[in-house]
C-alpha positions, 0 to 999 in steps of 0.5 A: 763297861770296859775291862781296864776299869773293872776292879779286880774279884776279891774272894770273900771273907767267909770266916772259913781260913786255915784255922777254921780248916784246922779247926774242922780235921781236929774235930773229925780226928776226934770224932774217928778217935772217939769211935775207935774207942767206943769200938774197943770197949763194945769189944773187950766187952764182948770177949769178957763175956765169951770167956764168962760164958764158956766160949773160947776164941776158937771155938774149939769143943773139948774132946770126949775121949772115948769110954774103953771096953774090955775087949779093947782093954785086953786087946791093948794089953796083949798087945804090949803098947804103952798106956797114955797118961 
């Protein structure tokens, strides 16, 4: 055949145009925004439960402060420093 007498390709028409693309990006916009969400309260549910627990966001362990002995106490005492508290 010659080429003058070929009809030109047309694409064909799948159903798949620009609202389908809209279509397809809303839905994974959703499905991103419905994980986020899961996300945060799997999240807010774990912090409720550290601070029930005792646990702080630190980690920080509360210091003992350590019981003073006599000679520590007369020591201080002699000495003149001021007392904390």
């Amino acid at each position: 055949m010659n080429e003058e007498n070929k009809e030109p390709e047309t694409p064909e028409n799948t159903g798949e145009g620009d609202i389908s693309k809209l279509a397809k990006e809303t839905a994974s916009a959703n499905a991103a925004a419905e994980r986020m969400e899961k996300a945060k309260e799997e999240l807010d549910a774990a912090t409720a439960q550290a601070r029930l627990g005792g646990i702080t966001e630190a980690g920080q362990v509360q210091e003992v402060k350590k019981e003073e002995t006599a000679l520590e106490y007369k020591d201080r005492i002699m000495s003149g420093k001021k007392v904390d508290g």
